[in-house]
N, CA, C and O of each residue as an XYZ file, in Angstrom:
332
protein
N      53.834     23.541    -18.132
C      53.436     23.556    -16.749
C      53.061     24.983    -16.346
O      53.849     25.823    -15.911
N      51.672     25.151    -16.562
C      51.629     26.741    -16.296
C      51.126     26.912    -14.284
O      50.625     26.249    -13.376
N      51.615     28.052    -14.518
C      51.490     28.402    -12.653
C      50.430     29.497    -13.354
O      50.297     30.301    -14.276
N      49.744     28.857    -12.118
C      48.292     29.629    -11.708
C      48.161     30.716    -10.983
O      47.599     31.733    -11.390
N      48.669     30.578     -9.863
C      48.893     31.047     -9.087
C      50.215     31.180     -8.264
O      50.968     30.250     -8.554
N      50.900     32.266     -7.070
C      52.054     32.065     -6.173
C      50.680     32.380     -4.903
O      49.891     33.307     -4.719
N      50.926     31.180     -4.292
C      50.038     31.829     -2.578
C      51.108     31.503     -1.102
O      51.337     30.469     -0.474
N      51.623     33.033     -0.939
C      52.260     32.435      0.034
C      54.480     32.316     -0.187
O      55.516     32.299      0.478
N      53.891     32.266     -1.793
C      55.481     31.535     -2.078
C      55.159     30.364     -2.821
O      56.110     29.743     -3.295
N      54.402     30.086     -2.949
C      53.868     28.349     -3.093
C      53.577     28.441     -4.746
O      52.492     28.878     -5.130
N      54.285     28.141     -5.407
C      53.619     28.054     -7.007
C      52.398     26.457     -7.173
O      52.559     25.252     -6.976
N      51.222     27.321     -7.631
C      50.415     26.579     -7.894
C      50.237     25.684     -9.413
O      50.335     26.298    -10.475
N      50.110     24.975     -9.402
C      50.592     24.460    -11.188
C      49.664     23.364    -11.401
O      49.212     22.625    -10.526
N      49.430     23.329    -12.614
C      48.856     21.660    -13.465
C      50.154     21.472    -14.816
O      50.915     22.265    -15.370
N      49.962     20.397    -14.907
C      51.193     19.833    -16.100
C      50.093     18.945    -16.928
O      49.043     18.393    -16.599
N      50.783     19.056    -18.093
C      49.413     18.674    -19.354
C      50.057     17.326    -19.141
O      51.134     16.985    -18.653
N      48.796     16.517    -19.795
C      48.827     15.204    -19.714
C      48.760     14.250    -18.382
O      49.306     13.165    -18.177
N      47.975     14.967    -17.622
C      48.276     14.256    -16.166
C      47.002     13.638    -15.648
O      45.877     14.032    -15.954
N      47.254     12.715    -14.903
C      45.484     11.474    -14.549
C      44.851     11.917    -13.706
O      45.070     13.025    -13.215
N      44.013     11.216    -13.390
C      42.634     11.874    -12.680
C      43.216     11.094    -11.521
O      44.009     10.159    -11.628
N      42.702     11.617    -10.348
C      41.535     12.866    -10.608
C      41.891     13.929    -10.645
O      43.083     14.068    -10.370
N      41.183     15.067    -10.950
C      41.599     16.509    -11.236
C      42.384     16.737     -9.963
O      42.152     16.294     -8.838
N      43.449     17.591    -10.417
C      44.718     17.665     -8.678
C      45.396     19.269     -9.515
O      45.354     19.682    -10.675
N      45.898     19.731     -8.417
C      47.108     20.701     -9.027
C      48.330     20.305     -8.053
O      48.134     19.640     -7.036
N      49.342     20.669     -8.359
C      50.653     20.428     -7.754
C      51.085     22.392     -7.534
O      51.119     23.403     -8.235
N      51.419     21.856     -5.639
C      51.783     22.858     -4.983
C      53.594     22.792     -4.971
O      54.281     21.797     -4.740
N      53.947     23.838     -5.215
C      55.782     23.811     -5.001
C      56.477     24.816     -4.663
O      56.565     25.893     -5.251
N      56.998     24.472     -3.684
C      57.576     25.181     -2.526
C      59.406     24.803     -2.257
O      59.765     24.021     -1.377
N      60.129     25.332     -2.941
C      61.721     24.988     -2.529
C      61.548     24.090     -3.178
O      60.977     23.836     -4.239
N      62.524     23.209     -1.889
C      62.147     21.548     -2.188
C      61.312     20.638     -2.478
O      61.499     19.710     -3.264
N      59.921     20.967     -1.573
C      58.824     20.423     -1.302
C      57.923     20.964     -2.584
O      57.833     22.091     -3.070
N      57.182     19.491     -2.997
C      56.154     19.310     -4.018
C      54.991     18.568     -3.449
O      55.093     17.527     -2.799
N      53.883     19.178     -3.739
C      52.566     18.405     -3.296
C      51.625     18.217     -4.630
O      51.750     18.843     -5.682
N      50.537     17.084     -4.298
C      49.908     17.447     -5.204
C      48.564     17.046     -4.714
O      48.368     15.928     -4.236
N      47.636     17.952     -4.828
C      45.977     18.173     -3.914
C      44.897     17.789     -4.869
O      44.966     18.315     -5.980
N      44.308     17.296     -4.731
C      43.008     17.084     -4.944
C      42.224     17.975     -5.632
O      43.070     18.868     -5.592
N      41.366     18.453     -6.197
C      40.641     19.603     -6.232
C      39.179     19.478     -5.822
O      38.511     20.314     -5.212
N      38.853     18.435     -6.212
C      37.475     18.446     -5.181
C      37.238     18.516     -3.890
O      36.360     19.086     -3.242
N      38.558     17.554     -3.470
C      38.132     17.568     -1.788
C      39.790     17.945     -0.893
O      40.183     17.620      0.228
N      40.546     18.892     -2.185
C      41.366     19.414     -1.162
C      42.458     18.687     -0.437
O      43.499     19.110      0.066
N      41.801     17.127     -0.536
C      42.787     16.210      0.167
C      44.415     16.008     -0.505
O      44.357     15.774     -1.712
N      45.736     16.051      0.012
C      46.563     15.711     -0.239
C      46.552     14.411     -0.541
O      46.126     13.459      0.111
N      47.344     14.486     -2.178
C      47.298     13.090     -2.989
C      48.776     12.393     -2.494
O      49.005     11.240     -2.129
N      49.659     13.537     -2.629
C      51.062     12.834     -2.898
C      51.969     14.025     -2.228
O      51.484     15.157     -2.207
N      53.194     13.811     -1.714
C      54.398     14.687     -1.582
C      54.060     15.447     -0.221
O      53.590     14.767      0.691
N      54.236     16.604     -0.052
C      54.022     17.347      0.947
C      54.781     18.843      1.013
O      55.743     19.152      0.310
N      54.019     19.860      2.194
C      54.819     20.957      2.467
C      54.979     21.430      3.743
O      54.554     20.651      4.596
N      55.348     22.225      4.065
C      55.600     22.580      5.399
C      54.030     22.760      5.934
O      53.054     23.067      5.248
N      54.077     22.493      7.293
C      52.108     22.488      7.454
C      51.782     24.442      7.335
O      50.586     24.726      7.269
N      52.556     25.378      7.317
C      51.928     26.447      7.218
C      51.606     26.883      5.691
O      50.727     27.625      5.252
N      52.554     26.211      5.088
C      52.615     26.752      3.605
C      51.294     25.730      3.017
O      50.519     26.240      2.209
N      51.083     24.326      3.439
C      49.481     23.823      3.053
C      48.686     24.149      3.229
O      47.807     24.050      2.374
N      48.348     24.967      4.855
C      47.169     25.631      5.472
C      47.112     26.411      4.372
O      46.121     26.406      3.642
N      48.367     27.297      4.105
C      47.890     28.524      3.135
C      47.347     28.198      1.810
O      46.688     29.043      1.205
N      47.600     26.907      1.259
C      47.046     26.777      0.081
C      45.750     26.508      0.118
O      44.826     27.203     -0.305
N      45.703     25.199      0.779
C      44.262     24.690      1.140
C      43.089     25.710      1.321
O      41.949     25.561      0.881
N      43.549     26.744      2.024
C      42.755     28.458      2.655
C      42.430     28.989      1.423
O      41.291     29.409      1.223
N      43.241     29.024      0.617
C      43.368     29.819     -0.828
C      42.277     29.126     -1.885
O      41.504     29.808     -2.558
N      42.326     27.759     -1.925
C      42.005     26.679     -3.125
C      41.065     26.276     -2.593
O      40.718     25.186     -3.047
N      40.203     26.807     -1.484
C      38.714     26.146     -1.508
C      37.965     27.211     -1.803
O      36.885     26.793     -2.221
N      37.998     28.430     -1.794
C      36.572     28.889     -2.251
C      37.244     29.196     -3.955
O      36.810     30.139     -4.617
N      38.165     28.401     -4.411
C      38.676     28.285     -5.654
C      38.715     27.153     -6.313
O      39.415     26.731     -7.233
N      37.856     26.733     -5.698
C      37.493     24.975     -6.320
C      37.202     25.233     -8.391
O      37.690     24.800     -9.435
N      36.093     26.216     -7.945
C      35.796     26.169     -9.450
C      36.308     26.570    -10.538
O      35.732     26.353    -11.605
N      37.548     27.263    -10.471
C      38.302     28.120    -10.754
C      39.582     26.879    -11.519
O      39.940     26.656    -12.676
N      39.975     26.283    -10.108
C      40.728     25.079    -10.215
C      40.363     24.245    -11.464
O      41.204     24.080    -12.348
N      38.900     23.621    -11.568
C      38.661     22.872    -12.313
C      38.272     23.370    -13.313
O      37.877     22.581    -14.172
N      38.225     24.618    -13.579
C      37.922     25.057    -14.905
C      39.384     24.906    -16.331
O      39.532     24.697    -17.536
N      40.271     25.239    -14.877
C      41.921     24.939    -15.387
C      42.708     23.834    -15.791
O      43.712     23.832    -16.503
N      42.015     22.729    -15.146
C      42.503     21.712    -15.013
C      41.599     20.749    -16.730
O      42.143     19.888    -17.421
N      40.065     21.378    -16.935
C      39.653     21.063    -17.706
C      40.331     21.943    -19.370
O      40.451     21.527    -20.523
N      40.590     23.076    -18.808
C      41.411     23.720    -20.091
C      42.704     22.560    -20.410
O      42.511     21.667    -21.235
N      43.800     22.657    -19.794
C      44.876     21.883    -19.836
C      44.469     20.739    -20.320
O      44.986     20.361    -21.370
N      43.232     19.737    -19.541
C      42.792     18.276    -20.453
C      42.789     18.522    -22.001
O      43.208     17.691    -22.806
N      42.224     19.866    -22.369
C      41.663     19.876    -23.944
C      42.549     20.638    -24.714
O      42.310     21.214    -25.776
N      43.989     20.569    -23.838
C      45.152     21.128    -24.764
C      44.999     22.677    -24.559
O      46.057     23.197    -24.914
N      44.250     23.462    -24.198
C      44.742     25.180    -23.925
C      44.821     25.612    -22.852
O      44.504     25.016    -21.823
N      45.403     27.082    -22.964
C      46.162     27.447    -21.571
C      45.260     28.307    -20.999
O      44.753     29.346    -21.423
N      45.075     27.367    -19.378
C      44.365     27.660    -17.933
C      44.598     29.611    -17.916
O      45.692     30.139    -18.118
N      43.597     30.212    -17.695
C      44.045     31.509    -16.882
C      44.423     31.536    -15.378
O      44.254     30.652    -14.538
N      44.868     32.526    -15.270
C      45.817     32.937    -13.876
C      44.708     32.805    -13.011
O      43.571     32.979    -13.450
N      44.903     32.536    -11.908
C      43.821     32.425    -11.114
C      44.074     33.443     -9.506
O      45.061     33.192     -8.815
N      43.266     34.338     -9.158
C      44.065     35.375     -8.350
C      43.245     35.189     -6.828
O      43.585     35.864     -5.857
């Protein structure tokens, strides 16, 4: 489960072997989310609404970035850090 990123506090992550559509999982404390990457939309779980603003803020002009990671992890190697 590599972290991509911390935005905020918020570890950004993909976990190998995981279904479409392309998503990363946000985690915060307790709270686990897991977003979309095309359209950003929350799939599953949730976070506090400031700590999502901050991701969501972070992970859109990082769309491509996202899916470049998410396509590494599909083909078995490890995503770079994404800043």
């Amino acid at each position: 489960m590599p972290t991509l990123a911390i935005v905020e506090g918020v570890s950004i992550r993909l976990y190998a072997q995981e279904h479409p559509p392309p998503h990363f999982h946000a985690v915060f404390a307790e709270h686990r989310a897991q977003i979309e990457i095309a359209s950003l939309r929350l799939m599953k779980g949730g976070l506090p609404q400031s700590k999502l603003s901050a991701v969501i803020s972070w992970a859109e002009p990082r769309r491509a970035a996202l899916r470049r990671a998410w396509d590494a992890i599909s083909a078995k190697r490890r995503p770079e850090k994404i800043t």
